[in-house]
N, C-alpha and C positions, 0 to 999 in steps of 0.2 A: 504494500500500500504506500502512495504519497501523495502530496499536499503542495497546494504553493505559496513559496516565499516570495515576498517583495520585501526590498532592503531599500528604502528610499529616503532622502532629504530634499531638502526647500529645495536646491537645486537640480538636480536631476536621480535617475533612477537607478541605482547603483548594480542593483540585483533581483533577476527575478526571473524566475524560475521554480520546475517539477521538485519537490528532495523529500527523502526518506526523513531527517531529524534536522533540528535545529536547537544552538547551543544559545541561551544569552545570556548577559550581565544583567540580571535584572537589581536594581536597586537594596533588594536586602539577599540577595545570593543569586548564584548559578542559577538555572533553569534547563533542562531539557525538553522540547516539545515533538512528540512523535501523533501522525496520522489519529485521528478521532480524539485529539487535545478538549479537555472542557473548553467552553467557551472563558477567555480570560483578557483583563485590559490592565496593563498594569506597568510601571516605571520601569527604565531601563537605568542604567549607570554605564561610567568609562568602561570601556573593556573589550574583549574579542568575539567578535561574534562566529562561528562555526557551523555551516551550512552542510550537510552530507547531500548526495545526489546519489540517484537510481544505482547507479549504477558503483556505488560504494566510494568516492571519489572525495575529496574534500576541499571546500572554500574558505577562507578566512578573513574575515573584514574588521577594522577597527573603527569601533564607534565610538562619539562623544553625547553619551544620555540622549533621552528619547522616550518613545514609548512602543509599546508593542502591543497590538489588538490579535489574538489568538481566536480561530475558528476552528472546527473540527476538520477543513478542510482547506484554509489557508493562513498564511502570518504574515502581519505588515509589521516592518519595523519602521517607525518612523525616528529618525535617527535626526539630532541635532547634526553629528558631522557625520560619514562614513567614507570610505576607502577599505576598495579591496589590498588585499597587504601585496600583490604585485606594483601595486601604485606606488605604493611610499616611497618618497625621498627621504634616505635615512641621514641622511646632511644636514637636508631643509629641517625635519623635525628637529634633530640636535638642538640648533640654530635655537628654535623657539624655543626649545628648552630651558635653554642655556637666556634668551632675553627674560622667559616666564620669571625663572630663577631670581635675575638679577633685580625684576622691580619689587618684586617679594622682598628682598632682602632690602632695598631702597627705605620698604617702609613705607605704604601708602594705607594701611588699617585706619587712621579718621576718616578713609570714605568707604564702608562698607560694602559698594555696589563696583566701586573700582578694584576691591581688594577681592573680591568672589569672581569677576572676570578674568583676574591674572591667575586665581588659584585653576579656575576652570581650564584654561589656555595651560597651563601648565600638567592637566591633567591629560587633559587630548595628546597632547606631545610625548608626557611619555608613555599612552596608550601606545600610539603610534610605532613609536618606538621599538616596545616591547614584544608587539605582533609583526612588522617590519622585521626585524634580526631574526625572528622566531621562524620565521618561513621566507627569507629573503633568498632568493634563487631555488626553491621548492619546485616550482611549477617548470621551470629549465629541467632540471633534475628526471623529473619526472619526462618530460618528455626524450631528453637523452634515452635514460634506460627502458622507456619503453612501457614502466609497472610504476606505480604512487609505494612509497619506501616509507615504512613504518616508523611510528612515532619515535620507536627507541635508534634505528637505523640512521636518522636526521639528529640524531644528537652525538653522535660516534664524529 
């Protein structure tokens, strides 16, 4: 059995498509959603999102919060930022890291909405980041050898 995922922001449609399971960050934990899901609407948080397909294969995309509306027959993610992790510039996010970083440590906390910004930007970055390195040249890999190489195999 499978379902369909859309993986979308204000911007355009990142993801969407047939899959067996999906992985999220939901706001107070992990989540797994497999084919005939209760119906659920609920917060997402920074983190990676994991898309499996029919055919056993896997996607990985990093998002920056959101929300996710669960049907028994499809999932929308709607995602403040998304990028599948082939995208990431693992430079460019650095970069933001490393600016997020430094106005943090500047000290701008008398403005509460400028100081939840920089935390935010800060968190997307090293989401990025973290899913970036994690599966950066994965998808190359994979098609060299011809087979998707198991979780522990990518870590060797």
């Amino acid at each position: 059995m499978s379902f369909i995922c859309d993986i979308v922001t204000q911007e355009r449609t990142v993801f969407n498509g047939e899959v067996k399971s999906v992985s999220l960050p939901g706001s107070e934990g992990r989540m797994g959603i497999l084919p005939n899901h209760s119906p659920l609407l609920t917060t997402l948080g920074f983190g990676e999102v994991i898309v499996r397909d029919a055919a056993g294969s896997e996607q990985y995309f990093a998002i920056g919060g959101g929300f996710a509306e669960v049907q028994p027959d499809h999932v929308i993610v709607l995602a403040d930022s998304a990028e599948q992790a082939e995208e990431i510039d693992i430079e460019r996010a650095e970069q933001a890291r490393a600016r997020a970083e430094q106005a943090m440590k500047e000290g701008i906390k008398e403005d509460p909405d400028k100081y939840a910004q920089i935390q935010a930007s800060l968190m997307r970055a090293q989401v990025r980041l973290d899913v970036g390195r994690k599966h950066s040249g994965r998808q190359r890999r994979e098609m060299a050898t011809g087979f998707a190489q198991t979780r522990d195999e990518d870590r060797s």
